[in-house]
C-alpha positions in Angstrom: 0.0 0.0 0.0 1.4 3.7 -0.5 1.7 5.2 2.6 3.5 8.7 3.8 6.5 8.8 5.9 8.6 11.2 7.9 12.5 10.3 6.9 13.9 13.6 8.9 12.1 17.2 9.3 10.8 18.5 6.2 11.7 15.5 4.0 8.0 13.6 3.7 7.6 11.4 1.5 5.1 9.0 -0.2 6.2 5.3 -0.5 5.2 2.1 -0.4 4.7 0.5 3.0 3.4 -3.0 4.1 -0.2 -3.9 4.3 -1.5 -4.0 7.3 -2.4 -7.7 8.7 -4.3 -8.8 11.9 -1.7 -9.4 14.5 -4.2 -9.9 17.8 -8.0 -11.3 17.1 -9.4 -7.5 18.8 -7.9 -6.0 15.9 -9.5 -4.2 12.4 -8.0 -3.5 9.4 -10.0 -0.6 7.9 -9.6 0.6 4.1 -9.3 3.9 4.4 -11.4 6.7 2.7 -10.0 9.7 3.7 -7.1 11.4 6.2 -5.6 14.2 7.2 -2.6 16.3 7.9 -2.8 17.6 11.7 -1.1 20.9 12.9 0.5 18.3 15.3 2.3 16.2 12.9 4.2 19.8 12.1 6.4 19.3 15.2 8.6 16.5 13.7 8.1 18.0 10.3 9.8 21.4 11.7 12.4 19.3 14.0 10.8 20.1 17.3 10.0 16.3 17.8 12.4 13.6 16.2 11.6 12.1 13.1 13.6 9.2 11.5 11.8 7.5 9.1 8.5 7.8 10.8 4.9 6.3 9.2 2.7 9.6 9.7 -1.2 10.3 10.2 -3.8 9.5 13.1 -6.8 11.1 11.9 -8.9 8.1 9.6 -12.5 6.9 8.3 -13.0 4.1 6.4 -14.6 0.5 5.8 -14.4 -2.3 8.1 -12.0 -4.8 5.7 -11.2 -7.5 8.3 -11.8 -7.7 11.9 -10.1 -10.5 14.7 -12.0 -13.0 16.0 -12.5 -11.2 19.3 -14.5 -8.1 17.6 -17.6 -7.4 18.1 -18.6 -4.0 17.9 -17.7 -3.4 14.9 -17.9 -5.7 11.3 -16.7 -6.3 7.9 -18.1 -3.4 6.2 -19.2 -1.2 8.3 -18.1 2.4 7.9 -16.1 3.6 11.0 -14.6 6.7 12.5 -11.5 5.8 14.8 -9.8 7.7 17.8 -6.4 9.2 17.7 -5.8 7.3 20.6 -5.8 3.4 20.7 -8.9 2.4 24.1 -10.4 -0.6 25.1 -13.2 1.7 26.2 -13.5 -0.8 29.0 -10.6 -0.3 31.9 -11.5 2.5 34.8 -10.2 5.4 33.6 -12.1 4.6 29.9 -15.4 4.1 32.1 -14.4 7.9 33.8 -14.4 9.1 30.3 -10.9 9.5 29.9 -10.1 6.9 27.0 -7.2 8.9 25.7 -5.7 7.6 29.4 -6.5 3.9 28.9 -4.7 1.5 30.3 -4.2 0.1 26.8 -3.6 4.0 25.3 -1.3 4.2 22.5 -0.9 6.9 19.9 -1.9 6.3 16.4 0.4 8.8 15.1 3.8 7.5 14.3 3.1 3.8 15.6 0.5 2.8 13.0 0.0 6.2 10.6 -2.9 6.4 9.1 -1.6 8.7 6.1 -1.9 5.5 4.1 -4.2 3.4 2.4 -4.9 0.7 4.7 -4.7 0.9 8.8 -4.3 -1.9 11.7 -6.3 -0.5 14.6 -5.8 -2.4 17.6 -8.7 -2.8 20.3 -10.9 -1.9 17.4 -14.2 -2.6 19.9 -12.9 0.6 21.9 -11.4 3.0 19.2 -14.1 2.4 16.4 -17.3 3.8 16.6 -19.7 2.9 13.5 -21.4 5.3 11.5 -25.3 4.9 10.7 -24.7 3.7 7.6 -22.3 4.7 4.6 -22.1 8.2 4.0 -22.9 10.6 1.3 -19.6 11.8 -0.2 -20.3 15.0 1.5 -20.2 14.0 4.9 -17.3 12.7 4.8 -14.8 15.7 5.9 -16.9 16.0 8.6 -16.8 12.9 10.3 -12.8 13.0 9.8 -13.1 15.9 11.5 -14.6 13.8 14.4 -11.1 11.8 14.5 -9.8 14.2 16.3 -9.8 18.3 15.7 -13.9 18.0 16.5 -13.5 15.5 19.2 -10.2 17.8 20.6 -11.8 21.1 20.3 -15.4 19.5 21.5 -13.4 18.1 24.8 -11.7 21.6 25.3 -14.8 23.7 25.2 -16.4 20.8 27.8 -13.3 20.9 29.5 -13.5 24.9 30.3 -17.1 24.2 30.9 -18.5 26.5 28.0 -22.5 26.4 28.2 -25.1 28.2 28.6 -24.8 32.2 30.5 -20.8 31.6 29.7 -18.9 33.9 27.8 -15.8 31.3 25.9 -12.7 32.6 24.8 -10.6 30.2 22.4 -7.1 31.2 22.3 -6.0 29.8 18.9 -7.8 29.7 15.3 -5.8 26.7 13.6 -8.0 23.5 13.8 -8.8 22.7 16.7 -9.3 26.4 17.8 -12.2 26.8 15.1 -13.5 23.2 16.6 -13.7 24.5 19.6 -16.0 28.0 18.6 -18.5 25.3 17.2 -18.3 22.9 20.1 -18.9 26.3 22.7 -21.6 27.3 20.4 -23.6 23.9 20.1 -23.0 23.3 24.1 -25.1 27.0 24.5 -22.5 29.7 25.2 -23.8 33.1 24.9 -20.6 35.0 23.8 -17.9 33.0 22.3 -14.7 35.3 21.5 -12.1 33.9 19.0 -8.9 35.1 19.1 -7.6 35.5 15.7 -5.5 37.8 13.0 -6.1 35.6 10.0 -9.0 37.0 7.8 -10.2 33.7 6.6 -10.3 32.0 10.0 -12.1 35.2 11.4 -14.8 34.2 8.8 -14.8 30.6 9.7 -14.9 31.3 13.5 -17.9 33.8 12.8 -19.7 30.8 10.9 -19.2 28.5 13.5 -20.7 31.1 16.2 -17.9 33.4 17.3 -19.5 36.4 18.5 -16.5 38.6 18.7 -13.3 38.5 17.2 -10.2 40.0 19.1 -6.4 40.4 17.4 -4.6 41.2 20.3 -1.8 38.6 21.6 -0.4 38.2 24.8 -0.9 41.1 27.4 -2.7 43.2 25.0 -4.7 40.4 24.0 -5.7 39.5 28.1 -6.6 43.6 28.5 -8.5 43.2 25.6 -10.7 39.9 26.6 -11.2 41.9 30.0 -12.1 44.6 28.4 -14.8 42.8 26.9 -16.0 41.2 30.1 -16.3 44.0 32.8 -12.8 43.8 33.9 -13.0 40.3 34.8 -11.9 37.6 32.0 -13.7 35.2 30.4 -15.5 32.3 32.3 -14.4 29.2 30.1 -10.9 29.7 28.0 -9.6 27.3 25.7 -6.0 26.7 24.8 -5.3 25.7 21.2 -1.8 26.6 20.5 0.6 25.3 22.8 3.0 28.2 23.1 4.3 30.3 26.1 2.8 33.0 24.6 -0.9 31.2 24.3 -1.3 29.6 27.8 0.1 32.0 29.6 -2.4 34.5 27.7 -5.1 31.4 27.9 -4.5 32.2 31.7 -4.7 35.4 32.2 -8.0 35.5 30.1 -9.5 33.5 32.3 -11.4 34.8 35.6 -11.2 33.9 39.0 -12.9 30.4 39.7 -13.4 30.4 35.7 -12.1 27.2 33.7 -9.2 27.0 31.3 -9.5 24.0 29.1 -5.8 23.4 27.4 -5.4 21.2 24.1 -2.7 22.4 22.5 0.5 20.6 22.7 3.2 22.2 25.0 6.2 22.2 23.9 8.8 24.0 26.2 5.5 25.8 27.9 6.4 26.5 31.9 4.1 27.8 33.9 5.3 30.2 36.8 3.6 28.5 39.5 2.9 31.6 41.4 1.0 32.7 38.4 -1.2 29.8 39.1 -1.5 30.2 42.6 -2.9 33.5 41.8 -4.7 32.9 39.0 -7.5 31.0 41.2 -8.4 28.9 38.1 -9.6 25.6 37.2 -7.6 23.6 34.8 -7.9 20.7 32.5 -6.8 19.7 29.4 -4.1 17.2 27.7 -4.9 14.4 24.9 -8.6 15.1 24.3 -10.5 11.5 25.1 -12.0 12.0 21.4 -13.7 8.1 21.9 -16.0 9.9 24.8 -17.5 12.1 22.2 -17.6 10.0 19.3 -20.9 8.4 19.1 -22.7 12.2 19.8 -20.5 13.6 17.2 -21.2 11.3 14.3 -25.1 11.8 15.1 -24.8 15.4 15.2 -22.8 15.1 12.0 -25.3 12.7 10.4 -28.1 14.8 11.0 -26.5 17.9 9.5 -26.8 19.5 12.9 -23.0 20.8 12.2 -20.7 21.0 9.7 -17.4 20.3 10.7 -16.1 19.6 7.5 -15.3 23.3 6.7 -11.8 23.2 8.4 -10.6 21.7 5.5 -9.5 24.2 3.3 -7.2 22.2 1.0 -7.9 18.6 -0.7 -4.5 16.6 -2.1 -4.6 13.2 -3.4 -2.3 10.8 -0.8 0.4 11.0 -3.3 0.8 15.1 -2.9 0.6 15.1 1.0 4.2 16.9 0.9 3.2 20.1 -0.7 -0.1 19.3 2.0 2.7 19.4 4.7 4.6 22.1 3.0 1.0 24.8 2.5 0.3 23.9 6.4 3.9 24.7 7.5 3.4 28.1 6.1 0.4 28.7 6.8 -1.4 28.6 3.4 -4.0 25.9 4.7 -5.7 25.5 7.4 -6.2 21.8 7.4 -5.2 19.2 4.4 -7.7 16.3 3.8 -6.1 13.7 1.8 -7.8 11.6 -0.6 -7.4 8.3 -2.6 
């Protein structure tokens, strides 16, 4: 099968890779349909992770082609949207809704890479959540979406406790950022603030329900999100970015006994603990348990309740996913969906 891989930061390439085969009876081997490129999988690409000859991707739908003989949930044709993390949806913390800490947890990205034709997905019970049926070619973006950047922005908006009275800001307008407007906007919030400089995402933010867009960064931006509330931060902040600059902004938005929810990946992020201290915030975030959410999402989805599928403002064939890698990097695209 042709599959993409990471030799070293910024060489990706598309090659041929081995098919996939069941190697424990609760795996699937899905064909896929569709992936993606994540802002994630820029790290290695811009040599802040290591990359050496690295299989690439974690965000995949597709048909059921083979399944163990332990599977049950899921069968031979059925069209599935997986988890960027591997669950058995079964152990105590899958049960506390936390499947992205599973006992069993391993990361798709860069162990099985799903930027490829063909995927083994272990524990395919827990990671694999059927759709209703198979899906009009339109719907399709959508529920990759649900893979992860939905399910990751969905769990940071629940995470900061957006809803209903709250005014949300989202600190971030790549992906998951935009993912997380909708998610505060279908969970109720009545003011919903993206932070944001980039015309086109402004637009896709105000689509998704952003009331209010601010362009200020760092200090400037905090003054500006208390400016907007009374002096007194926003109630629910999300962190999409992953930067000094971002959380420690992402903080500072938020008011006392407010809730930060924080998705994006920290790299070299410290947090002053005093800052905190003072802060008198509540705090949750890390690998979004996308699994949770999964069976709510794809309904929504189906339904046309929401349309996801917008974040994808480029579509390459598998066998271009280096220019895909290349218009992310600089920040021509949004989100790359890669097709076969």
């Amino acid at each position: 099968m042709r599959g993409v891989v990471m030799y070293t930061a910024g060489d990706v390439r598309v090659e041929e890779r081995e098919d996939p085969k069941i190697i424990e009876p609760t795996d699937a081997i899905v064909k896929l349909t569709a992936t993606c490129i994540c802002g994630s999988d820029l790290w290695p690409y811009r040599g802040i992770e290591p990359a050496d000859h690295q299989v690439m991707g974690h965000e995949y739908v597709g048909v059921v082609e083979e399944v163990g003989s332990e599977v049950k949930n899921v069968k031979v044709g059925d069209f599935v949207v997986g988890s960027f993390v591997i669950s058995d949806n079964t152990c105590e913390i899958c049960q506390a809704g936390f499947q992205s800490k599973c006992v069993h947890a391993e990361f798709v990205a860069q162990t099985i890479g799903t930027q490829a034709e063909k995927a083994r997905i272990p524990h395919a019970d827990g990671t694999l959540v059927a759709a209703p049926g198979q899906p009009d070619p339109e719907l399709i973006p959508s529920l990759l979406a649900a893979s992860d950047v939905l399910g990751t922005g969905w769990y940071a908006a629940v995470a900061a406790e957006a809803g209903p009275g709250k005014t949300v800001a989202v600190v971030g307008d790549g992906a998951v950022g935009l993912m997380a407007v909708l998610a505060a906007k279908q969970l109720g919030a009545e003011r919903i603030i993206a932070m944001s400089r980039h015309p086109e995402r402004q637009k896709l933010a105000r689509y998704y329900g952003a009331t209010d867009i601010v362009e200020e960064r760092g200090d400037e931006g905090v003054a500006k999100i208390k400016e907007l509330t009374n002096g007194l931060g926003a109630h629910s902040v999300v962190e999409a970015v992953g930067t000094q600059e971002s959380f420690m902004q992402a903080v500072g938005a938020t008011r006392g006994g407010g809730h930060l929810g924080y998705v994006g990946v920290n790299y070299d992020v410290s947090i002053p603990g005093i800052e905190l201290f003072f802060a008198g915030i509540h705090t949750l975030g890390g690998p979004a348990p996308v699994r949770r959410f999964l069976p709510d999402l794809i309904q929504l989805i189906w339904d046309r309740e929401i349309d996801p599928g917008k974040v994808f403002d480029l579509t390459l064939p598998l066998e271009q996913a280096p220019e895909g890698y290349k218009a992310m990097d600089e920040r021509r695209a949004t989100k790359v969906l890669l097709t076969f």
